[in-house]
Structures are given as structure tokens and as C-alpha cells.
C-alpha positions as CSV (number, residue, x, y, z in Angstrom):
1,X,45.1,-58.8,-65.1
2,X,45.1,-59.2,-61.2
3,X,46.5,-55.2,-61.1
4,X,43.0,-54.3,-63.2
5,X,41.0,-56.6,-60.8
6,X,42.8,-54.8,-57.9
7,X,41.9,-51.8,-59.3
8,X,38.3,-52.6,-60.1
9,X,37.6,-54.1,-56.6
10,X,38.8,-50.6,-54.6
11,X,36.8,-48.6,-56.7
12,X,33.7,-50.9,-56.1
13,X,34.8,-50.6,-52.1
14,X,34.7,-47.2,-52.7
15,X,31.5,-46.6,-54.5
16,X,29.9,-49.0,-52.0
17,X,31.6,-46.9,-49.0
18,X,30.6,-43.6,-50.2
19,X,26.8,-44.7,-51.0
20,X,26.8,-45.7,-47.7
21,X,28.0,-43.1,-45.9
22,X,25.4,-40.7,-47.8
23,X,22.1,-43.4,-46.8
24,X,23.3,-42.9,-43.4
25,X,23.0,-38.9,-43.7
26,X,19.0,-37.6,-43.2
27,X,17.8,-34.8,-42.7
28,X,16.1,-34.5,-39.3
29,X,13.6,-32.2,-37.4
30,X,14.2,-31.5,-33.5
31,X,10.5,-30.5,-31.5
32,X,10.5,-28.7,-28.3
33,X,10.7,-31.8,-26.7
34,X,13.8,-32.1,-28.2
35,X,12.8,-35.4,-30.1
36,X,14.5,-35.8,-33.2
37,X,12.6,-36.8,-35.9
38,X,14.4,-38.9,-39.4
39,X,12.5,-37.4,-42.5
40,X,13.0,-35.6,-45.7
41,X,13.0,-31.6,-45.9
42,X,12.5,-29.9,-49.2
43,X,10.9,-26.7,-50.2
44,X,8.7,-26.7,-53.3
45,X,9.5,-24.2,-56.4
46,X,7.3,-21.5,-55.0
47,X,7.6,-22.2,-51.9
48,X,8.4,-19.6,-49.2
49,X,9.2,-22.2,-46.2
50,X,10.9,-25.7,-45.7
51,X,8.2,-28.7,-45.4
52,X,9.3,-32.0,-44.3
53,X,7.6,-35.8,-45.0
54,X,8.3,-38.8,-42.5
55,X,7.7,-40.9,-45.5
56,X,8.8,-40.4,-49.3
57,X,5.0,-40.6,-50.0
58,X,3.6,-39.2,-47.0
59,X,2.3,-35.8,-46.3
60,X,4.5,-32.8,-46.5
61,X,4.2,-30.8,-43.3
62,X,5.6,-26.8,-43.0
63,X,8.2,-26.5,-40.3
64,X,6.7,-24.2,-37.7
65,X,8.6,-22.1,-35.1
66,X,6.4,-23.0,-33.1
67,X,6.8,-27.0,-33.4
68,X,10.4,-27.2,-34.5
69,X,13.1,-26.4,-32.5
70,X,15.7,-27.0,-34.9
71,X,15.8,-29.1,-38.3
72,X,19.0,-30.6,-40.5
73,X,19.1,-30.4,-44.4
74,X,21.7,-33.2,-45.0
75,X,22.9,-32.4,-48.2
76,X,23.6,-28.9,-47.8
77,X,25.1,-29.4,-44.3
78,X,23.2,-27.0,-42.9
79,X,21.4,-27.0,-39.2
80,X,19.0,-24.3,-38.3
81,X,17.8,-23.6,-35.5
82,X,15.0,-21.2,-33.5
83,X,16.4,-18.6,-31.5
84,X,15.1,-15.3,-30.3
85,X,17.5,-11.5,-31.1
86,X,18.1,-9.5,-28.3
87,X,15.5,-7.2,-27.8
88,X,12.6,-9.0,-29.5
89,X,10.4,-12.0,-28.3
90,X,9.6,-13.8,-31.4
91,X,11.9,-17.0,-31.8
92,X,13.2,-16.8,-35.5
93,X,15.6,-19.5,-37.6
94,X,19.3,-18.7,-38.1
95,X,22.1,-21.0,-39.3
96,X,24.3,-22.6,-37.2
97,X,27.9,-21.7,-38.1
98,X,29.6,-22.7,-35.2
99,X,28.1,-25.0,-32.2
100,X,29.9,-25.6,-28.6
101,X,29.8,-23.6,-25.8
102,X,29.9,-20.6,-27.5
103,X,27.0,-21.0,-30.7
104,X,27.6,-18.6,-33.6
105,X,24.7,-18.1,-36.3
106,X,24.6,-16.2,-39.5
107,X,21.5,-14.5,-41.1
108,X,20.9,-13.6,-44.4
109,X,18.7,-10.4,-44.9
110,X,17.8,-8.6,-47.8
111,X,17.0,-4.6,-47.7
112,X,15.0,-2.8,-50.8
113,X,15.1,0.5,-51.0
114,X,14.0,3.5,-53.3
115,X,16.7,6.3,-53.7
116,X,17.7,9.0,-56.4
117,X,15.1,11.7,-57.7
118,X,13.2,8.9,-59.7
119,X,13.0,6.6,-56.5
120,X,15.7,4.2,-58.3
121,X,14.6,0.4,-56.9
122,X,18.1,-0.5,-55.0
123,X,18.4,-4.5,-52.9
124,X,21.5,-4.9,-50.6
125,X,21.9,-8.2,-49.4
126,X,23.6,-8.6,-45.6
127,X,25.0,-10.8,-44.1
128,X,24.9,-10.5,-40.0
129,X,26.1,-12.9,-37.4
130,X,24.7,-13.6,-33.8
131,X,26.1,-15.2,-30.6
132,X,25.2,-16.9,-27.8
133,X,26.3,-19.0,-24.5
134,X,23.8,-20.9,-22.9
135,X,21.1,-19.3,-24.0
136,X,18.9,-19.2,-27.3
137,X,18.8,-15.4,-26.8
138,X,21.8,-14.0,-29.7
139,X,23.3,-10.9,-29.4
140,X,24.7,-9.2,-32.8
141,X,28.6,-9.7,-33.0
142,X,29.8,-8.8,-37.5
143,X,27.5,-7.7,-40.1
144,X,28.6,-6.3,-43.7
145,X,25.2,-4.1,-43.9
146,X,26.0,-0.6,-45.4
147,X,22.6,0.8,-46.3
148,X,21.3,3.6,-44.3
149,X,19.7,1.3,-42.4
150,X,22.6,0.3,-40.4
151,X,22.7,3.6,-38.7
152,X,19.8,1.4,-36.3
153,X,21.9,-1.3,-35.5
154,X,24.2,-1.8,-32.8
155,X,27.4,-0.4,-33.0
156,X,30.4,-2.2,-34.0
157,X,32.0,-1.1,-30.7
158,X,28.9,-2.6,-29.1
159,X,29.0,-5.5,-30.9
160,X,33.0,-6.2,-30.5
161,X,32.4,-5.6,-26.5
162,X,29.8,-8.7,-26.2
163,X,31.7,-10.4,-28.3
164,X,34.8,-10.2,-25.7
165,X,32.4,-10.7,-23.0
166,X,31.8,-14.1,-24.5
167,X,35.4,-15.6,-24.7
168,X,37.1,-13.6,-21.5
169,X,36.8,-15.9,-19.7
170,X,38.8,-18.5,-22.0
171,X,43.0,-16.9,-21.5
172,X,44.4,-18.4,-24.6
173,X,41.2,-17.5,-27.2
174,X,41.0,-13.9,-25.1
175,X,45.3,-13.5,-25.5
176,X,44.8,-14.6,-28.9
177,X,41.9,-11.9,-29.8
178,X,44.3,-9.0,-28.2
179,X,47.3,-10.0,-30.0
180,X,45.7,-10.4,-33.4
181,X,43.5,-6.9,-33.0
182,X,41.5,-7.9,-35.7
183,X,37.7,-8.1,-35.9
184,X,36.6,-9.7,-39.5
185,X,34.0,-12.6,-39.6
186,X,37.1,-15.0,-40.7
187,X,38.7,-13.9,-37.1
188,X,35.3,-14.0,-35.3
189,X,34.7,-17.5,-36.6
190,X,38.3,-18.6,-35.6
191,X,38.1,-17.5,-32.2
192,X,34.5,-19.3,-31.6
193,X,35.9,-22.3,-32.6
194,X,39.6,-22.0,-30.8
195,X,36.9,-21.0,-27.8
196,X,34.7,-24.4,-27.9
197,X,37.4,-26.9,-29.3
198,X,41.1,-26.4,-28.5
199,X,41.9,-25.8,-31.9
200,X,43.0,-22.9,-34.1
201,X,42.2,-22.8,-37.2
């Protein structure tokens, strides 16, 4: 009887633990005054763009690039955050992958094109990856794109040089990339994070 009460208290200890831990995580919004703001983010069914609400029953604001600097969606663990491509001067949200001194970002795009004699409807979803140091101007470092389109982008030789030029200056991580000669967004992501923690993954 005591073993089942045992038993029945830690999973109570738990429970209570783990509901805890999850009323402690919010979502959060982050202005250009870099005040961070507690609310709830969602995006309606139809719904192009993330809204946020300061009070369950309050009203539902759109998150702006031009308000919000960055915003948190808890339960997906995911911080975005407004930064501006090389090249262009609009500020845009990517995904924070990797944060430190080195930041590394990943954006999803989606290309539709027609091809074939009957103009054949094709969509190629890419995945492309950005860097920065200091700065909330990224530079392209990986991208999977294959479409014909990718003949605009950098190269990968241009990409893989600004990439070095962000962790030469760090021995071991630089050491590290030479030895392992290998440039796939597993590797990219492991030397970004050796880079800003110590640590190899």
C-alpha cells in the first residue's frame, strides 16, 4: 500500500512539475525598444500573418515589421526575428536556429513555376539559411534550392567564403571546419554552435 502511495505521490509531483513549467512558458513580442511584451500569438485559419492578444479576451493585434522586432511562439519553440538580406533594405522575419555571437536563421520559401509544353504547374519548396555577427544584416551561407531560379543566387563558393569569414577568427571551430571539409546544413549548424558555446555537437 505505502509502494502504490509512493508511486501515486511522484506522479502527482510530476504532473504538478510539468504544468508548471509549461504556465511559466509565454509567448512574447520584443518592439524596437526592445521591450518584451507577455501575450498570446496565434494565427487564425485563414490567416496569412501571426496576431498576438495581451489578454485572452482582448484584441488581437497583427505583428508588424515595423513594430516588432522579434516575437516567441512558446509551444513550437520557435523565435523569429526581423532582419534585413544582404542587398535589400526591407527588414523581413526568419527563424532563429542558432543565437550567440554568431546568429544563424533559416527561411522557408516556396517557388511556382510553369514548365513542359502544356506549362505543367510545378512548387519546390527551399529551404535557405542566413548568417550574421553583430549585425541584423544576414548573408546567405546553405540552401537546398534546385529550380532554375538558383542560377540568381549566390554561389555556393560565395556562400562557403562568408561563412569562413564568420568563424576565422575562432582556431578550434576554424581547425575543425578544415579538417572535416564538409559543408551540409548538419555541419554548418554544428560549427555555429561549437563557435558561440564551447561545445560540439
Amino acid at each position: 500500500m505505502k509502494l502504490i502511495f509512493n508511486g501515486i505521490t511522484a506522479c502527482l509531483t510530476a504532473l504538478l512539475f510539468t504544468l508548471n513549467a509549461n504556465a511559466q512558458t509565454v509567448d512574447y513580442i520584443i518592439n524596437y525598444k526592445s521591450d518584451t511584451v507577455k501575450c498570446a500569438i496565434g494565427k487564425g485559419f485563414l490567416a496569412k500573418n501571426y496576431s498576438y492578444k495581451l489578454t485572452p479576451d482582448g484584441k488581437s493585434v497583427k505583428i508588424s515589421i515595423d513594430d516588432v522586432k522579434e516575437y516567441y511562439i512558446a509551444k513550437d519553440k520557435i523565435l523569429n526575428r526581423a532582419v534585413i538580406r544582404e542587398g535589400k533594405d526591407k527588414r523581413e522575419y526568419m527563424q532563429l536556429i542558432e543565437g550567440g555571437k554568431i546568429d544563424l536563421y533559416e527561411k522557408n520559401t516556396t517557388t511556382t513555376y510553369g514548365s513542359g509544353p502544356n506549362q505543367m504547374i510545378n512548387t519546390t519548396s527551399n529551404t535557405l539559411w542566413y548568417i550574421s555577427k553583430g549585425s541584423d544584416t544576414v548573408k546567405e551561407v546553405k540552401n537546398n534550392e534546385v529550380s532554375i531560379f538558383s542560377l540568381f543566387n549566390k554561389s555556393r563558393k560565395d556562400r562557403k567564403s562568408d561563412f569562413v569569414e564568420m568563424i576565422h577568427d575562432n582556431k578550434e571551430v576554424y581547425d575543425k571546419y578544415i579538417a572535416d571539409d564538409k559543408y551540409s546544413f548538419k555541419q554548418v549548424q554544428r560549427l555555429v554552435h561549437y563557435y558561440n558555446t564551447g561545445i560540439l555537437l
